[in-house]
C-alpha positions in Angstrom: 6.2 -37.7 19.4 8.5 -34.4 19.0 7.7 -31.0 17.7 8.3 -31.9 14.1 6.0 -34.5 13.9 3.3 -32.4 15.4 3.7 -30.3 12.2 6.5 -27.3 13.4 10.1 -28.5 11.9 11.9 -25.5 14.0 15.0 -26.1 11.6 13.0 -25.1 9.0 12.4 -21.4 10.7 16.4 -21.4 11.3 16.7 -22.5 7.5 14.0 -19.8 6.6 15.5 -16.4 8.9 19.2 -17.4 7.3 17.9 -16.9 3.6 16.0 -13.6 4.4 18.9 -11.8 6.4 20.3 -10.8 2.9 16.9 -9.2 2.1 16.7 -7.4 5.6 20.3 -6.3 5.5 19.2 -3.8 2.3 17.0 -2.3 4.1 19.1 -0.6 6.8 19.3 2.6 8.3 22.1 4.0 10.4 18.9 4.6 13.2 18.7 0.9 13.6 20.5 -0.6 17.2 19.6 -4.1 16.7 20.3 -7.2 14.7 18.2 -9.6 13.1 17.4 -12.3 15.7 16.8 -10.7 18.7 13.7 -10.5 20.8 12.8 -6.5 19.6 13.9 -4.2 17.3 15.6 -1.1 18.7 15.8 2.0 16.1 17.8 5.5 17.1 15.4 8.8 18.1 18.3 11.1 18.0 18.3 12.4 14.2 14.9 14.1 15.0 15.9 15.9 18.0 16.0 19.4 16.4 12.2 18.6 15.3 10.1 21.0 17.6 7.3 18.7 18.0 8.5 14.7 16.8 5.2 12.9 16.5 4.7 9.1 15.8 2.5 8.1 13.4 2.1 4.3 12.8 -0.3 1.9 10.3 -1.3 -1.8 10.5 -2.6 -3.8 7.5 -2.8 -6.7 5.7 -2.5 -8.2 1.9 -6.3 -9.9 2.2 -7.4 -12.3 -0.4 -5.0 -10.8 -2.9 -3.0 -13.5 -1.5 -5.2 -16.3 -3.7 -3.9 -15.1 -6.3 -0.1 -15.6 -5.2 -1.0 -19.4 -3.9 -2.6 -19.6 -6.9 0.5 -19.1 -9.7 3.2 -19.8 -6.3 4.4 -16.7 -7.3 5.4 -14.7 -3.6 8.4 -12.4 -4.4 6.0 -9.1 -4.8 3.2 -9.8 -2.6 5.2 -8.2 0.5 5.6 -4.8 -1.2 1.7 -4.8 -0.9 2.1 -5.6 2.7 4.4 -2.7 3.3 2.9 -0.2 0.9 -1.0 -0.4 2.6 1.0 0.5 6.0 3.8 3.4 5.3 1.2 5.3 3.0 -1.6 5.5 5.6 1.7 7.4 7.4 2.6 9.3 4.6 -1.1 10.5 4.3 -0.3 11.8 7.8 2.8 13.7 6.3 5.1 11.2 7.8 8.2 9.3 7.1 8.4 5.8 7.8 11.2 4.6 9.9 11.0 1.1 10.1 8.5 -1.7 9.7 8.1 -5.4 10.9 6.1 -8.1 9.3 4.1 -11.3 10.6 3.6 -14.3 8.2 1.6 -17.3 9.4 1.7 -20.5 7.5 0.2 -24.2 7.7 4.4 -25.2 6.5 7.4 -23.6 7.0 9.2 -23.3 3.7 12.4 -21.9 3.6 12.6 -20.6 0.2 8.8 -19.7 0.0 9.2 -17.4 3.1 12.3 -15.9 1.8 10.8 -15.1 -1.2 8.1 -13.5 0.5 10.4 -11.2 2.8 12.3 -10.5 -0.4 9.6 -8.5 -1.3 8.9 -6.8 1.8 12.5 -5.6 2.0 11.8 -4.2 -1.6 8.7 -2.6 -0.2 10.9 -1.3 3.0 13.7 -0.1 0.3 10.9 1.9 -1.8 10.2 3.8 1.3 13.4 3.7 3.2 12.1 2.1 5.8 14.2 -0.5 7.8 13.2 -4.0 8.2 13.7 -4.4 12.1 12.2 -7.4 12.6 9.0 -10.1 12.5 7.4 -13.1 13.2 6.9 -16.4 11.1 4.7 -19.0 12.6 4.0 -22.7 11.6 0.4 -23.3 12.8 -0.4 -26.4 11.1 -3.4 -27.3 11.3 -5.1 -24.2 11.6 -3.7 -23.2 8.2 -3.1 -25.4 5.1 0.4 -26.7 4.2 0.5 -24.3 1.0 -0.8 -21.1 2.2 0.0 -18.2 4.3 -1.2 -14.8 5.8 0.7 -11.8 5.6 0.5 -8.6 7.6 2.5 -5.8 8.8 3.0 -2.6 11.2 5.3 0.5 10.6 6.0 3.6 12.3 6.8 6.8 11.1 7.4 10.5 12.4 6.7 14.1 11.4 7.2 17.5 13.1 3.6 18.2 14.3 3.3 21.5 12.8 3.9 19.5 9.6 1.1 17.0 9.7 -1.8 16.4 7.3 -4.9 17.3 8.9 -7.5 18.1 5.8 -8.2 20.9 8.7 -7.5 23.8 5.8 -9.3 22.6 3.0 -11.5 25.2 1.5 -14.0 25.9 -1.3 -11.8 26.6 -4.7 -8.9 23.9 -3.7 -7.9 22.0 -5.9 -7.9 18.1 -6.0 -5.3 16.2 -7.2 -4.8 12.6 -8.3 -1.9 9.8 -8.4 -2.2 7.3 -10.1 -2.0 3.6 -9.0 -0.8 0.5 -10.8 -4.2 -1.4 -11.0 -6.2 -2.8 -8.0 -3.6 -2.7 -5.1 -4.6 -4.9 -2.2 -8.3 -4.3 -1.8 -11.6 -5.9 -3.0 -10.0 -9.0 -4.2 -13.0 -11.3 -2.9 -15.2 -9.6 -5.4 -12.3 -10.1 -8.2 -12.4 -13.6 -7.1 -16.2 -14.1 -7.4 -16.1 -11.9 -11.0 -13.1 -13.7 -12.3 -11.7 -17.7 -12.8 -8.6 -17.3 -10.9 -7.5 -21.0 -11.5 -4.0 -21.0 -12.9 -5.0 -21.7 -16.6 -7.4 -18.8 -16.6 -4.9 -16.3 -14.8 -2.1 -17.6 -16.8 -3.9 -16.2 -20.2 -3.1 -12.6 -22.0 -5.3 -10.1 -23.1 -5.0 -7.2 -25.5 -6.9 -5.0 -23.8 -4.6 -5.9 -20.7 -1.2 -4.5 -22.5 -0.7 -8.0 -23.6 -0.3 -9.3 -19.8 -1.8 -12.2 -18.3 -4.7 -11.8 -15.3 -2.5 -12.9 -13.2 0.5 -10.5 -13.9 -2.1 -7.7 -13.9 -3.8 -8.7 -10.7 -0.6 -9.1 -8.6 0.7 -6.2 -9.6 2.2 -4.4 -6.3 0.6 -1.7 -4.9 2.4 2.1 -5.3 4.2 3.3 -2.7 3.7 6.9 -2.6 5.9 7.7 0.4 8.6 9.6 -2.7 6.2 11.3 -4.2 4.9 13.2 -1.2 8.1 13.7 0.1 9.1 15.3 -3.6 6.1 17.4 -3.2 6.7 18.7 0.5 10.4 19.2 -0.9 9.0 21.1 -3.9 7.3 23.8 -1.9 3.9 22.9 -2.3 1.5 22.5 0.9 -0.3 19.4 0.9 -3.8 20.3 3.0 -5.3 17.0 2.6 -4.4 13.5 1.7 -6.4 10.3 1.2 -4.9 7.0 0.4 -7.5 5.4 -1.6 -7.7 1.9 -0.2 -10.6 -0.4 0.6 -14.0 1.5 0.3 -13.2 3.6 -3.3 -13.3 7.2 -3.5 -16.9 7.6 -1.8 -15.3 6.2 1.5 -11.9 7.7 1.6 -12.1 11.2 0.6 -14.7 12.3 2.8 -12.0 11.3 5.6 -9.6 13.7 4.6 -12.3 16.7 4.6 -13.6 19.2 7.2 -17.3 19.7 7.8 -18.4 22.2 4.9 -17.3 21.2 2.1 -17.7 18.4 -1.0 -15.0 17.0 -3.6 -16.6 17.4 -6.9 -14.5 14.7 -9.1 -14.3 14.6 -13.2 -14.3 11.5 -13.8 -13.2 11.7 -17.5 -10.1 13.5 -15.9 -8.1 10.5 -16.4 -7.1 7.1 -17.4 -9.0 4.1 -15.9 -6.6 1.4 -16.0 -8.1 -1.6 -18.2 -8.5 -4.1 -15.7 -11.2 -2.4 -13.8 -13.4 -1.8 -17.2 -12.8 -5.4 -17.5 -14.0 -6.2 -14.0 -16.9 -3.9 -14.2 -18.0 -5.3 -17.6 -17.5 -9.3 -16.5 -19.0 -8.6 -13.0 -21.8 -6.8 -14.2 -21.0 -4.1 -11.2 -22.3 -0.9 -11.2 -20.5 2.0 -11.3 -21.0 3.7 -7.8 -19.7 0.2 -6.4 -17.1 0.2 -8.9 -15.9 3.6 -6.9 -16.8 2.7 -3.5 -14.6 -0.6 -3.5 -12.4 0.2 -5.7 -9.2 3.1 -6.1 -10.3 3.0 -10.0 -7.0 4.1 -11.0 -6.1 7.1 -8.6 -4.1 5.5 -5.9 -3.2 8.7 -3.5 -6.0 11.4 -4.2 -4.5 15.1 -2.4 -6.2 18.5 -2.0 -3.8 21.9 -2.8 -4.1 25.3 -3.2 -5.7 26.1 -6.7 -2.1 28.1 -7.5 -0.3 24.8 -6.7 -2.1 22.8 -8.6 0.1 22.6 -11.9 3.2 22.4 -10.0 2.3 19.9 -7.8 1.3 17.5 -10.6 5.1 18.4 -12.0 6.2 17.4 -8.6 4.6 14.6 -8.8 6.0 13.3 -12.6 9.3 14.3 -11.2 9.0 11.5 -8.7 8.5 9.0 -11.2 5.0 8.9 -10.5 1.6 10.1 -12.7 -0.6 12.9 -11.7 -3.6 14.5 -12.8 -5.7 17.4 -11.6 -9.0 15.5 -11.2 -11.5 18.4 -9.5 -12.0 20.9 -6.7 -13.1 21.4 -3.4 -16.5 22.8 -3.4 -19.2 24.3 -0.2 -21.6 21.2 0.4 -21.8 18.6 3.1 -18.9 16.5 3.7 -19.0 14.0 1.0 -17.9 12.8 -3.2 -19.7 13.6 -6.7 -18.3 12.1 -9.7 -19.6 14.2 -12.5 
């Protein structure tokens, strides 16, 4: 008996950290101390010494059941963007820029090109938000996984000047609220998409009109936004940012009241914009009602921010200018902390 025939072929993980050093080697910053391989990352404080209060921010998270959906059509090059954009735009909600980020992937079988593939699209994730890849973890656990699957979760770290962070702690009757828009579901609620939809590969590999001509598949793994360029174009524009919501597992009637002071309520139009298809497709097959529709799902607005009523217009410019959508989507009214969709 040897380790390999317990179920861990330790080549394998040498096989699989040479394939993805291309991929982590594109995503590095002069900050960075370390190579890939060695027992920590070590990343460079010294560009933010002129800050007058450097402050940490950091965000954990996970793909969830998304993942199905990439065992599913074996398709893994994309899912890791997911993993890094849940985690660098909780820190940009904060005002912060990621520095760097490491990942964890667990699997039942260590293979190479699958777990390269995977980390290729982390390090795209990491690119998007110029974040360096400064390490991670891939562990064989057969047995407690099966041979064809995997979990996938990550942890990044960012900083801001203190005196520049996102608090919501400014918001005030007469702001306005503005929305960006996301590229479908992201990486929450998938176990309802599961239980609404067929997700075998025949069914996922079909098209739809009303999908833009893309399978359910393509549309369902489509990567999450990262928004980390779009904030930073609006800081850089001018514009003050009082309150930012990343609009993640829980909809709009869970995450916006996180980004407000006690006082007042987000009053939201929600004609104001485009629904993307997919979620009129999953209320309508689901037969889900439309308050859980918005308190499980980002329905389209990815990154929802509250501005000064003046700023409004400019910061949806801002905003195209990053190559991202806008819209101005309501205002911040006196009420108890909370959401309306009217």
């Amino acid at each position: 008996m040897d380790y390999k025939k317990a179920g861990v072929d330790i080549k394998a993980g040498y096989r699989a950290v040479e394939l993805m050093k291309k991929h982590i080697a594109s995503t590095m910053r002069d900050e960075v101390l370390t190579d890939i391989g060695g027992f920590s990352g070590a990343f460079s404080m010294d560009a933010f010494k002129n800050m007058e209060q450097p402050t940490l921010v950091s965000g954990t998270d996970g793909v969830g059941t998304k993942l199905k959906i990439a065992f599913e059509l074996d398709k893994h090059d994309s899912i890791g963007i997911d993993c890094v954009a849940m985690c660098v735009n909780d820190i940009a909600c904060a005002g912060g820029e990621p520095l760097f980020f490491l990942d964890y992937i667990a699997c039942g079988k260590n293979e190479p090109e699958k777990i390269a593939s995977i980390v290729s699209g982390v390090a795209e994730g990491c690119r998007q938000s110029n974040a360096a890849l400064i390490g991670g973890e891939t562990a064989e656990m057969p047995g407690f996984y099966p041979a064809e699957e995997y979990d996938l979760a990550g942890f990044a770290v960012g900083i801001v000047d203190r005196k520049q962070m996102i608090t919501g702690k400014e918001i005030k009757k007469g702001d306005v609220l503005v929305g960006i828009a996301s590229s479908g579901i992201h990486s929450n609620g998938y176990s309802l998409v599961r239980s609404v939809f067929d997700i075998k590969r025949e069914a996922l590999e079909r098209s739809y009109e009303s999908l833009g001509g893309k399978t359910l598949g393509e549309t369902l793994l489509t990567p999450t936004v990262i928004y980390v360029k779009a904030l930073r174009t609006i800081r850089e524009g001018g514009v003050t940012i009082k309150g930012c919501s990343h609009i993640t597992g829980g909809g709009f009637y869970e995450n916006i009241p996180r980004m407000l002071p006690e006082g007042v309520h987000a009053q939201i139009q929600a004609d104001s914009y485009e629904v993307p298809a997919i979620f009129n497709m999953l209320q309508m097959d689901g037969d889900i009602a439309r308050d859980m529709m918005y308190n499980t799902y980002n329905m389209g607005i990815g990154m929802m921010l509250a501005v000064d009523a003046a700023d409004a217009d400019q910061t949806v410019e801002l905003i195209e200018k990053s190559g991202q959508k806008g819209y101005i989507v309501g205002e911040i009214i006196d009420g108890e902390k909370g959401v309306t969709l009217v």
